[in-house]
N, CA, C and O atoms as a Maestro MAE file, in Angstrom:
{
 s_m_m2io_version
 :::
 2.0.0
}

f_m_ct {
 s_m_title
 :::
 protein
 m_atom[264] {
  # First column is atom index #
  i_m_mmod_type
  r_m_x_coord
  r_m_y_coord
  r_m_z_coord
  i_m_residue_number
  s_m_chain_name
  s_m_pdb_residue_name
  s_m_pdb_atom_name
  i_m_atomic_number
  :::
  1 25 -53.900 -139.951 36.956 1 A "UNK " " N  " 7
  2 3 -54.066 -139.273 38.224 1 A "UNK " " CA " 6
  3 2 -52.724 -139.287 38.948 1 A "UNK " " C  " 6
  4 15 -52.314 -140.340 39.438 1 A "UNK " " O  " 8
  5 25 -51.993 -138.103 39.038 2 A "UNK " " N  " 7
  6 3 -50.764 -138.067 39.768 2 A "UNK " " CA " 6
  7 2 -50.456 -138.525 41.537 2 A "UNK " " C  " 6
  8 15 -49.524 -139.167 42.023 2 A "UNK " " O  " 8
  9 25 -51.580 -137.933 42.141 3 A "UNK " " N  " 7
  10 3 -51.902 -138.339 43.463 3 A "UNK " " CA " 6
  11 2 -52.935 -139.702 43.465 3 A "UNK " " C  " 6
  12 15 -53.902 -139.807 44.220 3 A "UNK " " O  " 8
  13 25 -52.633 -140.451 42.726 4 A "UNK " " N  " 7
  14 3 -53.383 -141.699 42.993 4 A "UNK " " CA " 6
  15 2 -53.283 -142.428 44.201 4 A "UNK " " C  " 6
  16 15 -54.242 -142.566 44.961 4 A "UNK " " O  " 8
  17 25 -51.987 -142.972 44.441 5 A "UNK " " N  " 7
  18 3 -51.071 -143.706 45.560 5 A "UNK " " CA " 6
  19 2 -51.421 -143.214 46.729 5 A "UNK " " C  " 6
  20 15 -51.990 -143.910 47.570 5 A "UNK " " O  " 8
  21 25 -51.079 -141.785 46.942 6 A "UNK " " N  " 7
  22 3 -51.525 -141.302 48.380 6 A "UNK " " CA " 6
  23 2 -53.163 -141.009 48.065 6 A "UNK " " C  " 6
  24 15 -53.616 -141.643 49.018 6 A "UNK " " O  " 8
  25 25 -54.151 -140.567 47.490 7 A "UNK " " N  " 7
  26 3 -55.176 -140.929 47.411 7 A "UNK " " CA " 6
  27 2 -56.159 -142.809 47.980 7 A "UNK " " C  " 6
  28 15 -57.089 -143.119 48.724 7 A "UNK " " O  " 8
  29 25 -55.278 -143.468 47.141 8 A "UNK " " N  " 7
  30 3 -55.938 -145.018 47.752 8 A "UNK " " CA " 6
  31 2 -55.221 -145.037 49.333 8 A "UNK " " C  " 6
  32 15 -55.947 -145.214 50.311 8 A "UNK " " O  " 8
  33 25 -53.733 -144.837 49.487 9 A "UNK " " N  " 7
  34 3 -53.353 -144.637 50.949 9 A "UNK " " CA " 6
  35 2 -54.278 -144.243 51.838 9 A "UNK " " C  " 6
  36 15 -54.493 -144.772 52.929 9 A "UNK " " O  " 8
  37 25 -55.089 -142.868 51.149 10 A "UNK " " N  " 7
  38 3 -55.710 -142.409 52.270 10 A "UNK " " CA " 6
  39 2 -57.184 -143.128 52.520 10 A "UNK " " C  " 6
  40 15 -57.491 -143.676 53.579 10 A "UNK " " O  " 8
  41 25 -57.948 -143.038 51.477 11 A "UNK " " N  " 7
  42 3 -58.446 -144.400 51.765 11 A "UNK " " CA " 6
  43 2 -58.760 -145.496 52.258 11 A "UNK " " C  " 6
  44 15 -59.928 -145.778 52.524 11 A "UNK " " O  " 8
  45 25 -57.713 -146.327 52.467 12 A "UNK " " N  " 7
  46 3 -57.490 -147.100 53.050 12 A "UNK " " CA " 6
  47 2 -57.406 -147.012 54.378 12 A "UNK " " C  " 6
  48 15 -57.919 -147.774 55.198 12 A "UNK " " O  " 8
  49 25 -56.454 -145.643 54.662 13 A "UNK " " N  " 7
  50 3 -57.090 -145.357 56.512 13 A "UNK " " CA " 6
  51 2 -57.746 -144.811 56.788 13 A "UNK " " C  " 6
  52 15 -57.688 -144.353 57.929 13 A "UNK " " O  " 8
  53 25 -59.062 -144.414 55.732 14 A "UNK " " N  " 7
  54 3 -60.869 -143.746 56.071 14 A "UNK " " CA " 6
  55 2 -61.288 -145.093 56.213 14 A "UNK " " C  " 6
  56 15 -62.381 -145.035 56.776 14 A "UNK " " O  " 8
  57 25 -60.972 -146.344 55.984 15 A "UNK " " N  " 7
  58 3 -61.180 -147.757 55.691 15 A "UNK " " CA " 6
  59 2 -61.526 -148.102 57.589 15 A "UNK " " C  " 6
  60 15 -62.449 -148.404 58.346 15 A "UNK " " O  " 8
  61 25 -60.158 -147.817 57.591 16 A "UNK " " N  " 7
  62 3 -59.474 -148.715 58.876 16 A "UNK " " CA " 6
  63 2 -59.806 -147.721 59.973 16 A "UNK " " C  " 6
  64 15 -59.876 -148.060 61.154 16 A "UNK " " O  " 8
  65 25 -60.025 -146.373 59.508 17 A "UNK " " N  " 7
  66 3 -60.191 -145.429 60.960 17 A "UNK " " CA " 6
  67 2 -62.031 -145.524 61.014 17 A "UNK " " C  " 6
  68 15 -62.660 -144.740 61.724 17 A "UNK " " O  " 8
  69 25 -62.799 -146.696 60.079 18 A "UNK " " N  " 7
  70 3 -63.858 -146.382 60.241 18 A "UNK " " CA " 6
  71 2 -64.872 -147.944 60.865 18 A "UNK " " C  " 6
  72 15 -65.986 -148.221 61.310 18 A "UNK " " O  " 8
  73 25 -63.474 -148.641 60.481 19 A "UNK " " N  " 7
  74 3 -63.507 -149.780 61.493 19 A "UNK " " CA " 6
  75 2 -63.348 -149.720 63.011 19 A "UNK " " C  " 6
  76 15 -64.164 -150.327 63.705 19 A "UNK " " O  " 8
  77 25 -62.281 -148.976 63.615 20 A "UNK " " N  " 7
  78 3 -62.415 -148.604 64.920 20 A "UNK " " CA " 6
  79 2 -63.153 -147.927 64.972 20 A "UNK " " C  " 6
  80 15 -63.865 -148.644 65.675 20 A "UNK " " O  " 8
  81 25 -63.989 -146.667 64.798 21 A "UNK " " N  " 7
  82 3 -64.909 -146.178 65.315 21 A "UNK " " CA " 6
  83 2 -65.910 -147.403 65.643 21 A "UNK " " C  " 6
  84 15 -66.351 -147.488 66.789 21 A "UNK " " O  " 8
  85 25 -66.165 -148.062 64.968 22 A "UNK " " N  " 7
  86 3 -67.223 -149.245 65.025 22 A "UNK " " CA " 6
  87 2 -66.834 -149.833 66.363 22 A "UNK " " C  " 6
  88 15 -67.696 -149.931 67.237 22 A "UNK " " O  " 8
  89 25 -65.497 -150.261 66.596 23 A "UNK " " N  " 7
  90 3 -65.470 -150.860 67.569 23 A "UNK " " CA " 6
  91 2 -65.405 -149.987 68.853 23 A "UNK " " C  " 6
  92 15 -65.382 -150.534 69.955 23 A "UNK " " O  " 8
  93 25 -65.381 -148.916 68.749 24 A "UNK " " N  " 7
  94 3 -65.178 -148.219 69.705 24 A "UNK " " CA " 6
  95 2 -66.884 -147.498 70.350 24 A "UNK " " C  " 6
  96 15 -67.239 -147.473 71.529 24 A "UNK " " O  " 8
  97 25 -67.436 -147.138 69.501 25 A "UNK " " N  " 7
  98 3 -68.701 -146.985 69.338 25 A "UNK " " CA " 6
  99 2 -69.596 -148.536 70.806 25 A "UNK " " C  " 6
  100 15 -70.120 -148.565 71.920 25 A "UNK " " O  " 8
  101 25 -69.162 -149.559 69.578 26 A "UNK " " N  " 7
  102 3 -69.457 -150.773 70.687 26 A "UNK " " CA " 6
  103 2 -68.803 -151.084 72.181 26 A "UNK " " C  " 6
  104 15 -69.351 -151.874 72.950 26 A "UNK " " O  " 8
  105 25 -67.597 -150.397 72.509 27 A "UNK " " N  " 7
  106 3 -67.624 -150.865 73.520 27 A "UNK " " CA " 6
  107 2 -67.732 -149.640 74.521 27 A "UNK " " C  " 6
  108 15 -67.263 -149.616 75.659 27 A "UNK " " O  " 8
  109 25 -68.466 -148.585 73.865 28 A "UNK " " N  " 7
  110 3 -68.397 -147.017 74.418 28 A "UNK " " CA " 6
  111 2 -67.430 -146.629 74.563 28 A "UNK " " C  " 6
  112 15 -67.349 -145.963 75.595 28 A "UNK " " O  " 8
  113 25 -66.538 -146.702 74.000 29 A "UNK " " N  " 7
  114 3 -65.164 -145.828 74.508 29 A "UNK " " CA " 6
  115 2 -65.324 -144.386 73.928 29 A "UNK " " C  " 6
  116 15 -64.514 -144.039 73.069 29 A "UNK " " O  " 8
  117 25 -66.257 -143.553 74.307 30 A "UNK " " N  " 7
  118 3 -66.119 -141.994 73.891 30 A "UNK " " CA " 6
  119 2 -64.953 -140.974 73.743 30 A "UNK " " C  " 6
  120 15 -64.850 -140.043 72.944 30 A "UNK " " O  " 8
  121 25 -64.034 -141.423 74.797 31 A "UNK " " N  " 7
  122 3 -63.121 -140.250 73.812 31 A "UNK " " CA " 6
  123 2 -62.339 -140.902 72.276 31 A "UNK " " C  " 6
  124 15 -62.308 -140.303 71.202 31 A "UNK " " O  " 8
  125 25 -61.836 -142.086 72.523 32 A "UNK " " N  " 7
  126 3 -61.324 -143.342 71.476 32 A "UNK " " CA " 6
  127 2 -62.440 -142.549 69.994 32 A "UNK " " C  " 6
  128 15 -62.073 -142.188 68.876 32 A "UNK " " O  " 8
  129 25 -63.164 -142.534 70.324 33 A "UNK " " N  " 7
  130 3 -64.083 -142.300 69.190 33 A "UNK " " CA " 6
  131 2 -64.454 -141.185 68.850 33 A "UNK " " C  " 6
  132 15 -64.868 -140.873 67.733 33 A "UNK " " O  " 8
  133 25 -64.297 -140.268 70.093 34 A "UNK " " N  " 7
  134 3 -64.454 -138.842 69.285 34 A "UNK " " CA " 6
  135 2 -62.875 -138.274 68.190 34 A "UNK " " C  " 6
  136 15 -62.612 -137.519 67.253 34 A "UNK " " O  " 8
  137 25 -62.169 -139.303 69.169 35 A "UNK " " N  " 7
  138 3 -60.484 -138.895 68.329 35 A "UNK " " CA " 6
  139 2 -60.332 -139.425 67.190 35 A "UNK " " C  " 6
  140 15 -59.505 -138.831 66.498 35 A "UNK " " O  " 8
  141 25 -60.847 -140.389 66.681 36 A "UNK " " N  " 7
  142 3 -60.739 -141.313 65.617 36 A "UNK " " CA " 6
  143 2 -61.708 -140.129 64.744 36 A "UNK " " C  " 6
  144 15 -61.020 -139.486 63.952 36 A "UNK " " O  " 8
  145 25 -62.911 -139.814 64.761 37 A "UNK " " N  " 7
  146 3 -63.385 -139.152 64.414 37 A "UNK " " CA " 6
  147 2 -63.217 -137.989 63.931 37 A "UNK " " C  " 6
  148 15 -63.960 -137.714 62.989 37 A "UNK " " O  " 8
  149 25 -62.183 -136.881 64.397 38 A "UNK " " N  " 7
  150 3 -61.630 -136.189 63.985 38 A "UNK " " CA " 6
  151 2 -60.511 -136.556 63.018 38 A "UNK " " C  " 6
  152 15 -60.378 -136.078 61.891 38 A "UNK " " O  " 8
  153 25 -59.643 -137.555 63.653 39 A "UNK " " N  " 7
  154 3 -58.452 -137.698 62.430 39 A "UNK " " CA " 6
  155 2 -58.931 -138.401 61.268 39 A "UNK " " C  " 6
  156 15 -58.110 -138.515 60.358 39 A "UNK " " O  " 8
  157 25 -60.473 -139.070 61.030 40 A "UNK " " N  " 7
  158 3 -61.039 -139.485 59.618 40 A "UNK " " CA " 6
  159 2 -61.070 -138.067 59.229 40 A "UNK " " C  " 6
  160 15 -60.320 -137.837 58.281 40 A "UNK " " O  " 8
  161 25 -61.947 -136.679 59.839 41 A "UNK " " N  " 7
  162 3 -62.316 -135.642 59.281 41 A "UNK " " CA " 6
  163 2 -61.023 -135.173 58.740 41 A "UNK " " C  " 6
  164 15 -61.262 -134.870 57.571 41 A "UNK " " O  " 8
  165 25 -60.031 -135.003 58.941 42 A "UNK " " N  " 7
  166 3 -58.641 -134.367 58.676 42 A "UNK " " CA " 6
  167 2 -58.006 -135.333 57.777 42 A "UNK " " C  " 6
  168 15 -57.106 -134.821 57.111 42 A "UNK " " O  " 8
  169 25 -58.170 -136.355 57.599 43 A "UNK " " N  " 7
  170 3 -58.335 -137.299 56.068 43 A "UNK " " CA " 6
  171 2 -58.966 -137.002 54.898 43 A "UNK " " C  " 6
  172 15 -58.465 -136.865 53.782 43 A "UNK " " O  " 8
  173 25 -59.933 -136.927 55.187 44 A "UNK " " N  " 7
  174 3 -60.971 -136.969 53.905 44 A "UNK " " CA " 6
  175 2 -60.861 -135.303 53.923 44 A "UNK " " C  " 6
  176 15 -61.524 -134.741 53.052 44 A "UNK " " O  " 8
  177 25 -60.060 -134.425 54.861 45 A "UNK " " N  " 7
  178 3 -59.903 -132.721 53.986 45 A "UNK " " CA " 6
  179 2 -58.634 -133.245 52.913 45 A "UNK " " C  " 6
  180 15 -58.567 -132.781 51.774 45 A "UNK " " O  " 8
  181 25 -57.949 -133.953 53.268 46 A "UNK " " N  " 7
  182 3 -56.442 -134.252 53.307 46 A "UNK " " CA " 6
  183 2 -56.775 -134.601 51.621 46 A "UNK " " C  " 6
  184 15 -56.399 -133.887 50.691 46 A "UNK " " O  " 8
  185 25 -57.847 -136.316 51.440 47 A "UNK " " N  " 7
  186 3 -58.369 -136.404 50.414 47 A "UNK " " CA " 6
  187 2 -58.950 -135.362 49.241 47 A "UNK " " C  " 6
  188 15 -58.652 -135.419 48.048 47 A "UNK " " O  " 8
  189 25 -59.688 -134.573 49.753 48 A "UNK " " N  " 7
  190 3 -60.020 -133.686 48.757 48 A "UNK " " CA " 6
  191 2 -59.242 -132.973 48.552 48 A "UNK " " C  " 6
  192 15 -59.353 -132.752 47.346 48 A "UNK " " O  " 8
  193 25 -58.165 -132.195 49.067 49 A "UNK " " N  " 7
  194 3 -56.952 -131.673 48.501 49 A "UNK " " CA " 6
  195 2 -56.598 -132.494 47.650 49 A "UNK " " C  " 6
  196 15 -56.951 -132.132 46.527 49 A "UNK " " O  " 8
  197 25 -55.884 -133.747 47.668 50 A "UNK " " N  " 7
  198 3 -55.364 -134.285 46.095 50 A "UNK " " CA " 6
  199 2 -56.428 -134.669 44.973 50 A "UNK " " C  " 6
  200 15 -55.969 -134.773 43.835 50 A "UNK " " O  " 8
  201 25 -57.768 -134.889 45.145 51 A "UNK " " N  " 7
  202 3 -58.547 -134.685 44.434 51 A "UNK " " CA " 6
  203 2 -58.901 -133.117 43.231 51 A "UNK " " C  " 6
  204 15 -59.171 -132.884 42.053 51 A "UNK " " O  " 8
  205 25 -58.668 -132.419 44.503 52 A "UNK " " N  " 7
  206 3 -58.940 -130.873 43.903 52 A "UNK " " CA " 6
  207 2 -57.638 -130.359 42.448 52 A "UNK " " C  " 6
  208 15 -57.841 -129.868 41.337 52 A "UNK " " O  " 8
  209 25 -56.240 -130.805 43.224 53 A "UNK " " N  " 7
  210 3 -55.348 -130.567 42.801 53 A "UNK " " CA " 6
  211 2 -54.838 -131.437 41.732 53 A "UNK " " C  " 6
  212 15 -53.701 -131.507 41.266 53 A "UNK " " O  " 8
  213 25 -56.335 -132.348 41.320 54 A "UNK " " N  " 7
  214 3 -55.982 -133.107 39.899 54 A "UNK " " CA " 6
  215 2 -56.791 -132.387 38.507 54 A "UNK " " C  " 6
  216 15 -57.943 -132.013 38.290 54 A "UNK " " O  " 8
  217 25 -55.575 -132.421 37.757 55 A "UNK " " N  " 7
  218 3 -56.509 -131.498 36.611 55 A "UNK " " CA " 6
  219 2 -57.604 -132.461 35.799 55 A "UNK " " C  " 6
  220 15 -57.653 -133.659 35.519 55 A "UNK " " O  " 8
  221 25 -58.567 -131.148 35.543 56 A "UNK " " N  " 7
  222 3 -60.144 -131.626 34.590 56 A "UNK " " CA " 6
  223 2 -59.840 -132.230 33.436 56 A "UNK " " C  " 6
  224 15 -59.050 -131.628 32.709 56 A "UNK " " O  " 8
  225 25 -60.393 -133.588 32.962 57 A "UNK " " N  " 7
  226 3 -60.445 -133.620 32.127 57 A "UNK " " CA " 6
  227 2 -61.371 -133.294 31.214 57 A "UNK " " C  " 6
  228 15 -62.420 -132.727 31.518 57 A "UNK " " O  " 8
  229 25 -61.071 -133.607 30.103 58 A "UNK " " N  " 7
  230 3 -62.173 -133.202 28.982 58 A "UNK " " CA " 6
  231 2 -64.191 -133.644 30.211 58 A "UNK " " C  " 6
  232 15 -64.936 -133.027 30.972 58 A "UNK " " O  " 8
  233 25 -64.087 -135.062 29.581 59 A "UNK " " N  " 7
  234 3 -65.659 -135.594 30.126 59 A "UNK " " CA " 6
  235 2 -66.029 -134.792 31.673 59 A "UNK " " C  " 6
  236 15 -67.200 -134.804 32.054 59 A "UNK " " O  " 8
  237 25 -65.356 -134.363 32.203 60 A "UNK " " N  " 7
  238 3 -65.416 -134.184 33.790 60 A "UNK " " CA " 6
  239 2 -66.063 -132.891 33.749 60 A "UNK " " C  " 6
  240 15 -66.632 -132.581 34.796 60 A "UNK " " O  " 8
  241 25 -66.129 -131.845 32.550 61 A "UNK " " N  " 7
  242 3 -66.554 -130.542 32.912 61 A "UNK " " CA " 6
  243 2 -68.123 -130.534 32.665 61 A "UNK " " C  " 6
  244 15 -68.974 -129.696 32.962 61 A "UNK " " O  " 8
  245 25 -68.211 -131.786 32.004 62 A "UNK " " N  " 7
  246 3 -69.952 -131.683 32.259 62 A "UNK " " CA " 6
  247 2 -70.768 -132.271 33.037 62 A "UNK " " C  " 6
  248 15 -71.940 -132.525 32.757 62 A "UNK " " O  " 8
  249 25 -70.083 -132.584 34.293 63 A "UNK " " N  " 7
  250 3 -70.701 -133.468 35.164 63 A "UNK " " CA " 6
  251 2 -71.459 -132.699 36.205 63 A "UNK " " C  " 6
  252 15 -71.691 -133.470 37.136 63 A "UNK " " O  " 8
  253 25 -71.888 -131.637 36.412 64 A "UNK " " N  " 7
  254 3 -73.063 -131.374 37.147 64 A "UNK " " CA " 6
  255 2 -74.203 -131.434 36.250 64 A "UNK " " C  " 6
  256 15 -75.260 -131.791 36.769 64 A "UNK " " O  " 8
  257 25 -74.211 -131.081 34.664 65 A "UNK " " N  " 7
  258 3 -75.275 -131.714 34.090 65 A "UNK " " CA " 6
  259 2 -75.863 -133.115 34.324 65 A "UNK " " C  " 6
  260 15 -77.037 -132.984 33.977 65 A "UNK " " O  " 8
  261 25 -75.738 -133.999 34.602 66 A "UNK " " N  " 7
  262 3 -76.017 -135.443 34.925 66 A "UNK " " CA " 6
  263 2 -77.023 -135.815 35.649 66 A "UNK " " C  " 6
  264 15 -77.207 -137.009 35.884 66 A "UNK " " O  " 8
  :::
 }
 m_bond[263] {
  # First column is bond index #
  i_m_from
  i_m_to
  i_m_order
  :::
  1 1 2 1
  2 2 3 1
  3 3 4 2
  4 3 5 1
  5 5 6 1
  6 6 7 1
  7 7 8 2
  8 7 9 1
  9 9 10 1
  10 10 11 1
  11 11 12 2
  12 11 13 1
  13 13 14 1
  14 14 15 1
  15 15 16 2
  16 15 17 1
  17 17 18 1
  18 18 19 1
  19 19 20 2
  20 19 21 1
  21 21 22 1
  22 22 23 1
  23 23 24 2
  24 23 25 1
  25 25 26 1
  26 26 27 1
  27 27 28 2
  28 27 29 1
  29 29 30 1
  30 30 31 1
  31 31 32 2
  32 31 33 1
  33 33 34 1
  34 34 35 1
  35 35 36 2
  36 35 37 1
  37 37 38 1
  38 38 39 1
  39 39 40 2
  40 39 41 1
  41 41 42 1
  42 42 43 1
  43 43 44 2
  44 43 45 1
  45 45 46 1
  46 46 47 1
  47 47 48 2
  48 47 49 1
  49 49 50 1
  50 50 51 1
  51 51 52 2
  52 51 53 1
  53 53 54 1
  54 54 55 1
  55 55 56 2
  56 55 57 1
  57 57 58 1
  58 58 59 1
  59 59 60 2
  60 59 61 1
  61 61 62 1
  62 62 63 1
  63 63 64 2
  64 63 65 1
  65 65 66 1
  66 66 67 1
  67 67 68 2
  68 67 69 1
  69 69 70 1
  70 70 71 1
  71 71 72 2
  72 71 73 1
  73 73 74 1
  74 74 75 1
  75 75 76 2
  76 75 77 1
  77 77 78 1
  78 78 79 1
  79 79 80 2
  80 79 81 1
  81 81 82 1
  82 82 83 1
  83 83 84 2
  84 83 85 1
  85 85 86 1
  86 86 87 1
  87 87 88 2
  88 87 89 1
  89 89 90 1
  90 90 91 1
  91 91 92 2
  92 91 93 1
  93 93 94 1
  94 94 95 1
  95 95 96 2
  96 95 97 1
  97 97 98 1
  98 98 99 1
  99 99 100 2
  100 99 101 1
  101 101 102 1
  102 102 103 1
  103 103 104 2
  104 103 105 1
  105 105 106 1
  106 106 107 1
  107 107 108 2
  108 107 109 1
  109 109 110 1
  110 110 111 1
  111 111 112 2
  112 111 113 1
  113 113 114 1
  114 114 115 1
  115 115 116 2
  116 115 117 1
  117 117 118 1
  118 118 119 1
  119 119 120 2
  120 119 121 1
  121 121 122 1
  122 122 123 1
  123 123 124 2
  124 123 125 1
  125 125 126 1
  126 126 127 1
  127 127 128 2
  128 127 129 1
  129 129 130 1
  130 130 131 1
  131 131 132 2
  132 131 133 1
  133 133 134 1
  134 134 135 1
  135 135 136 2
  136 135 137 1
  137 137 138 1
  138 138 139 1
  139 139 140 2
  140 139 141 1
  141 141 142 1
  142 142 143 1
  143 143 144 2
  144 143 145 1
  145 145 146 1
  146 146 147 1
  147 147 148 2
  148 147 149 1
  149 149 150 1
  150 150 151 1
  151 151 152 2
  152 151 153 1
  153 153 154 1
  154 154 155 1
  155 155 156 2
  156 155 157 1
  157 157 158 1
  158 158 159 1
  159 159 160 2
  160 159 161 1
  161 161 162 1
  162 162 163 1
  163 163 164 2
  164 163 165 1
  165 165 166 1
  166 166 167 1
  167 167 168 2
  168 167 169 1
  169 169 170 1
  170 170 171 1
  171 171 172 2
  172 171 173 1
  173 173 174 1
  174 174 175 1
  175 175 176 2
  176 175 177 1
  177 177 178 1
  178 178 179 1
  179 179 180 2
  180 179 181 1
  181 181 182 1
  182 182 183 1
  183 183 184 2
  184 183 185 1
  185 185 186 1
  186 186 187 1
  187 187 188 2
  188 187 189 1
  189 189 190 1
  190 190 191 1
  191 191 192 2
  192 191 193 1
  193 193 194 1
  194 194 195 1
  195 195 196 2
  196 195 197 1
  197 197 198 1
  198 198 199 1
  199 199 200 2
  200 199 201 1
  201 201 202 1
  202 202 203 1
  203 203 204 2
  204 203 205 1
  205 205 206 1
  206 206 207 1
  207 207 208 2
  208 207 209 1
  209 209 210 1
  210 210 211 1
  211 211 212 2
  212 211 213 1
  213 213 214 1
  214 214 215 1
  215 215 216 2
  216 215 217 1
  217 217 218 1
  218 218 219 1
  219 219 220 2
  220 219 221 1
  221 221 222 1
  222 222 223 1
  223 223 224 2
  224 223 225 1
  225 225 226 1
  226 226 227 1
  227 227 228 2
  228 227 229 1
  229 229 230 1
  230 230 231 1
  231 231 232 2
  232 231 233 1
  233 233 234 1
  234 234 235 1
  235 235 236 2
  236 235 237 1
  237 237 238 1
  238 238 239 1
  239 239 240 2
  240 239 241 1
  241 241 242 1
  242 242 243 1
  243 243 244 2
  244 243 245 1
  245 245 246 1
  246 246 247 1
  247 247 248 2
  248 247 249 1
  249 249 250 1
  250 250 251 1
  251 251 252 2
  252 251 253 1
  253 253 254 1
  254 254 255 1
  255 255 256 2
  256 255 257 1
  257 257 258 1
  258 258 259 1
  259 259 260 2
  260 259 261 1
  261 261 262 1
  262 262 263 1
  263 263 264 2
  :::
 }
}
């Protein structure tokens, strides 16, 4: 997987941006959390771009059969 590195990178701050929501959630801080919220969403697009842009392997093309 060529984008591995920035893949677990990103990860790791869907990790950590999903820990503050938690805390933010708890102490009501609503905008804190609607913002965090968006920049996870703009991650995990971010994520599926290097996902998308990894080529199929062989086993992988039959996986909606499953």
């Amino acid at each position: 997987m060529r984008n591995r590195e920035a893949s677990l990178r990103k990860v790791d701050q869907i990790d950590s941006s999903l820990k503050k929501l938690i805390s933010y959630l708890r102490r009501g801080d609503e905008q804190s959390f609607n913002n965090t919220l968006e920049d996870m969403n703009e991650q995990i697009d971010q994520l599926r771009t290097y996902i998308d842009s990894e080529p199929i392997v062989g086993d992988e093309l039959n996986t909606s059969a499953r």
